[in-house]
N, CA, C and O of each residue as an XYZ file, in Angstrom:
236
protein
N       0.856     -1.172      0.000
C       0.000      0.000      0.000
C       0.899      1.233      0.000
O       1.612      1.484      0.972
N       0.862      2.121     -1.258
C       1.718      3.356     -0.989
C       1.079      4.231      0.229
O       0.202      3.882      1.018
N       1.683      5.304      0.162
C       1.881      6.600      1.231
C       0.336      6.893      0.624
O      -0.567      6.462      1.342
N      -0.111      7.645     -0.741
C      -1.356      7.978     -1.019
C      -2.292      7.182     -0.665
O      -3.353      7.634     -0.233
N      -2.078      5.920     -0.778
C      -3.398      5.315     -0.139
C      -3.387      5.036      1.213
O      -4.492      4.739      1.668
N      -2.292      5.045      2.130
C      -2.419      4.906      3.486
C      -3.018      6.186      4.056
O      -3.734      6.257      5.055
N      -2.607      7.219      3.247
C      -3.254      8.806      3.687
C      -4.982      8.676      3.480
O      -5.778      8.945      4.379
N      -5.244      8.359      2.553
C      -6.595      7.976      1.988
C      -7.558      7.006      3.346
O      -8.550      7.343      3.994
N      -6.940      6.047      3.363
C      -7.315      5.388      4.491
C      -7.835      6.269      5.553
O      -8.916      6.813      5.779
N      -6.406      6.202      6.260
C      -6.080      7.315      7.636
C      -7.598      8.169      7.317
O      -8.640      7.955      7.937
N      -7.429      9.193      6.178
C      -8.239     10.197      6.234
C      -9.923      9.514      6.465
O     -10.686      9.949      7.327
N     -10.200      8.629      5.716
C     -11.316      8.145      5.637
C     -11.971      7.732      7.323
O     -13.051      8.021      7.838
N     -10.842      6.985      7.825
C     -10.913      6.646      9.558
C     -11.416      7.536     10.540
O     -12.202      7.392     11.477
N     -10.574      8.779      9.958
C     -10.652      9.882     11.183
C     -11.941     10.180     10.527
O     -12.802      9.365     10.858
N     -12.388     11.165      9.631
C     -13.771     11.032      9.023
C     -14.643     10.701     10.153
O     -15.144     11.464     10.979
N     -14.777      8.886      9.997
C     -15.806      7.880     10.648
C     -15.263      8.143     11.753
O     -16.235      8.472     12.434
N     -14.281      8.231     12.461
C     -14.268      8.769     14.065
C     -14.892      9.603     14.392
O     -15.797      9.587     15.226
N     -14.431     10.604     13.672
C     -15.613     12.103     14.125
C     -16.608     12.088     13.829
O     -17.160     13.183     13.936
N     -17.188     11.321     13.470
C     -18.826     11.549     13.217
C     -19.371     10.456     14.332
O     -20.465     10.594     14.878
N     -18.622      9.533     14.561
C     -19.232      8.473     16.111
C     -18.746      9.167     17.144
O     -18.620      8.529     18.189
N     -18.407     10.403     17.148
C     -17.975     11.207     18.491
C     -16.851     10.393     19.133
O     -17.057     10.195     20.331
N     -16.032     10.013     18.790
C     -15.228      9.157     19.293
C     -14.186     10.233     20.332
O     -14.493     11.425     20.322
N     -13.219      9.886     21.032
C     -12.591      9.969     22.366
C     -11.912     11.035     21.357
O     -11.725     10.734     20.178
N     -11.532     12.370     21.912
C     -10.440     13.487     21.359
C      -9.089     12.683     21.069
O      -8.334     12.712     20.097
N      -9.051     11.860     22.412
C      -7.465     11.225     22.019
C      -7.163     10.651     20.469
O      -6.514     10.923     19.459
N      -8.177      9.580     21.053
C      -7.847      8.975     19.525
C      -8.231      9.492     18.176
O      -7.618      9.112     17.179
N      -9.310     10.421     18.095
C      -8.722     11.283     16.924
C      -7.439     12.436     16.706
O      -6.994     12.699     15.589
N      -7.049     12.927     17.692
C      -5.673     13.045     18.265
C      -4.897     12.086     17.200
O      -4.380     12.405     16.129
N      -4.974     10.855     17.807
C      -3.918     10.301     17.122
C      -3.976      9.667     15.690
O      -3.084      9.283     14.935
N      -5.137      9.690     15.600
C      -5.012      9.598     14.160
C      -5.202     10.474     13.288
O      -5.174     10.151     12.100
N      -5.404     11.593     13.621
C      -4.855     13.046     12.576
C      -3.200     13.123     12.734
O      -2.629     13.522     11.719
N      -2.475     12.843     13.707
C      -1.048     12.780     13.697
C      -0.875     11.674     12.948
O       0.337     11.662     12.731
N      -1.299     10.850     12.486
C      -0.675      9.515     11.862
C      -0.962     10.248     10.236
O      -0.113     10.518      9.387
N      -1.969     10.381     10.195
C      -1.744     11.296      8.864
C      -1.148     12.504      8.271
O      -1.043     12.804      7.081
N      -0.725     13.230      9.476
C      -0.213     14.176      9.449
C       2.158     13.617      9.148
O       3.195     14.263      9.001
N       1.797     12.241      9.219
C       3.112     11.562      9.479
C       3.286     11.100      7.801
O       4.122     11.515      6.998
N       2.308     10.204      7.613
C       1.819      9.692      6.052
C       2.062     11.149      4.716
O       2.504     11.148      3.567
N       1.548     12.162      5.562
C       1.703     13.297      4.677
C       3.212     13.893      4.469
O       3.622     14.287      3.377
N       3.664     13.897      5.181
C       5.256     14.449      5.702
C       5.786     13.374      4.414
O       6.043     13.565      3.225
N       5.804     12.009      5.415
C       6.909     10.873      4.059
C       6.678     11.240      2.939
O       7.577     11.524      2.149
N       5.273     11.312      2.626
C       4.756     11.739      0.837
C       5.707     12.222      0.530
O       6.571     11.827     -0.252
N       5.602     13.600      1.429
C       5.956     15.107      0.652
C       7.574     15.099      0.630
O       8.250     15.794     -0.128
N       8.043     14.259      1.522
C      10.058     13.899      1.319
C      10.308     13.232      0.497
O      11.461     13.196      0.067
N       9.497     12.600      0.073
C      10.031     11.350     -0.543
C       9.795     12.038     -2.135
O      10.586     11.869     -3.063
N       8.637     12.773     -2.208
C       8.466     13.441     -3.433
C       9.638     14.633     -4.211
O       9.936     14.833     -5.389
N      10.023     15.166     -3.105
C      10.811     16.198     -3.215
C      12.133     15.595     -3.317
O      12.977     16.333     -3.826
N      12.492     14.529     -2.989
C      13.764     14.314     -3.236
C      13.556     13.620     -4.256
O      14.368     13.939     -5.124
N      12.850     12.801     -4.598
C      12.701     12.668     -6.147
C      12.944     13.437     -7.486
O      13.496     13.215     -8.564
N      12.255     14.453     -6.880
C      12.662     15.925     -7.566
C      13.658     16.517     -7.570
O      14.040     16.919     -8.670
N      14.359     16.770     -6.559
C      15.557     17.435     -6.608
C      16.316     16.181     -6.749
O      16.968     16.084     -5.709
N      16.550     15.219     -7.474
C      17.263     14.126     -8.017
C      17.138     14.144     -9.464
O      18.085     14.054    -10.245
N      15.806     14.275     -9.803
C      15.460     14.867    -11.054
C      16.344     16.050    -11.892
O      17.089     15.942    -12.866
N      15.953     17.170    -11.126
C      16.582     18.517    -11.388
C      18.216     18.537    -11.450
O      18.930     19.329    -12.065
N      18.624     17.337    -10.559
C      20.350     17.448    -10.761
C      20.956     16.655    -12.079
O      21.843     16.800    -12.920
N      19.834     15.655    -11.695
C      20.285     15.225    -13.723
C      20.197     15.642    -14.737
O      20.821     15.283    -15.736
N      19.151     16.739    -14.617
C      18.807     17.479    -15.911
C      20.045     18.783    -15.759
O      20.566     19.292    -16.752
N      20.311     19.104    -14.625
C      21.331     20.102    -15.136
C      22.760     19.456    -15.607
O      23.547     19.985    -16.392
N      22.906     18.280    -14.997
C      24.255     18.105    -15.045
C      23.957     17.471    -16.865
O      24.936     16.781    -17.153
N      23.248     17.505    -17.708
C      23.440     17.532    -19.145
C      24.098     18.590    -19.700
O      24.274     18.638    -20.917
């Protein structure tokens, strides 16, 4: 399962938490778990990119 669909998930969870009124904590913690899922995305994307960008200059 990539990062986009674990975010997808996550997001979908917390969703159905908050609407069963569930405990602050544990939506607490599962907005941080997505908030974690989102982070890797966004590193993992960017260094992709700037891996990208160094090959294209070094032509």
């Amino acid at each position: 399962m990539g990062k986009v669909d674990k975010i997808e998930v996550a997001r979908n969870i917390l969703y159905n938490a908050a609407r069963m009124n569930m405990n602050k904590e544990i939506i607490l913690k599962i907005s941080q778990k997505i908030d974690q899922y989102i982070v890797e995305h966004f590193n993992k994307n960017r260094s992709q990119k700037d891996i990208l960008g160094k090959e294209q200059i070094g032509k």
